[in-house]
N, C-alpha and C positions, 0 to 999 in steps of 0.2 A: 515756539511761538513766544512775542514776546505781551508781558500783562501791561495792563494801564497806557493802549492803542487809544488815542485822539486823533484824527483825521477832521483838517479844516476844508472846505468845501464853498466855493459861491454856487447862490441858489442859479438855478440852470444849467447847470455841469453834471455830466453823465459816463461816471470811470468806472472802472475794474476796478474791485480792490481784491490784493491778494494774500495770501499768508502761507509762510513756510511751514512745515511741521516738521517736526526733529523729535529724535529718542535724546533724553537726558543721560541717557547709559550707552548711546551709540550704537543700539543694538536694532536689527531690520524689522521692519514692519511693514503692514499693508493697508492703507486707508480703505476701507470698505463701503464709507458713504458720510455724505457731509453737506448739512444741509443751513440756513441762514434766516435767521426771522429779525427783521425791525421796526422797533417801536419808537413812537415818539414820546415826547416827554407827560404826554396823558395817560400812556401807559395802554396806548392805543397798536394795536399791529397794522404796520403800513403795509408792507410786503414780505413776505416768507420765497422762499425757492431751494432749488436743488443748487450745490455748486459744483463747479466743473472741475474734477479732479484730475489731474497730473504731475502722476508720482508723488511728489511729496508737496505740493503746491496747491492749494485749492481759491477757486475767484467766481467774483459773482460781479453783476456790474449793481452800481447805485445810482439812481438817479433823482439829485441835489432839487426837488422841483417847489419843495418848500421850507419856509427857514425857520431854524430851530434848532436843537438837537436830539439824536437819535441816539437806540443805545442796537449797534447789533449783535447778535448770541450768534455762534457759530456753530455746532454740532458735532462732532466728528464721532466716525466709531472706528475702532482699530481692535481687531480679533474682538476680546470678548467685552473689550470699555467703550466707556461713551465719558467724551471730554467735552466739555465747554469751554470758547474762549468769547473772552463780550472787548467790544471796541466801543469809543463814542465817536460818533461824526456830529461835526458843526458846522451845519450849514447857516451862511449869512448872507 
């Protein structure tokens, strides 16, 4: 996955967003669960959920419905870790 994810967005638009995960050592693994929380810039939580895992792919959808920006945290667990990745979306 890659750091320092901006995602621009007009308010009223309603996407998937998705993200790869990869071993840095190239080595297999198995997502176990991966979950998404966003807040807005009050540091307020708009929406949380489950994301939809495949294989090494995880998406959720966002929906642009007010303007600002957001910061989402991503969750992952794989065997016995737990990672975070944070994105900002801009919506305008």
């Amino acid at each position: 996955m890659a750091n320092n994810i901006v995602l621009h967005l007009d308010q009223g638009e309603r996407r998937r967003i998705q993200l790869d995960v990869y071993s840095c050592a190239d080595e297999p693994f198995l997502i176990l669960d991966a979950t998404y929380d966003i807040v807005n810039c009050a540091g307020n939580e708009v929406e949380s959920g489950k994301c939809i895992i495949s294989d090494k792919t995880l998406s959720f959808m966002f929906a642009a419905t007010d303007k600002g920006r957001f910061v989402v945290t991503i969750t992952i667990t794989i065997a016995d870790e737990i990672i975070k990745e944070k994105m900002v979306v801009s919506v305008s």
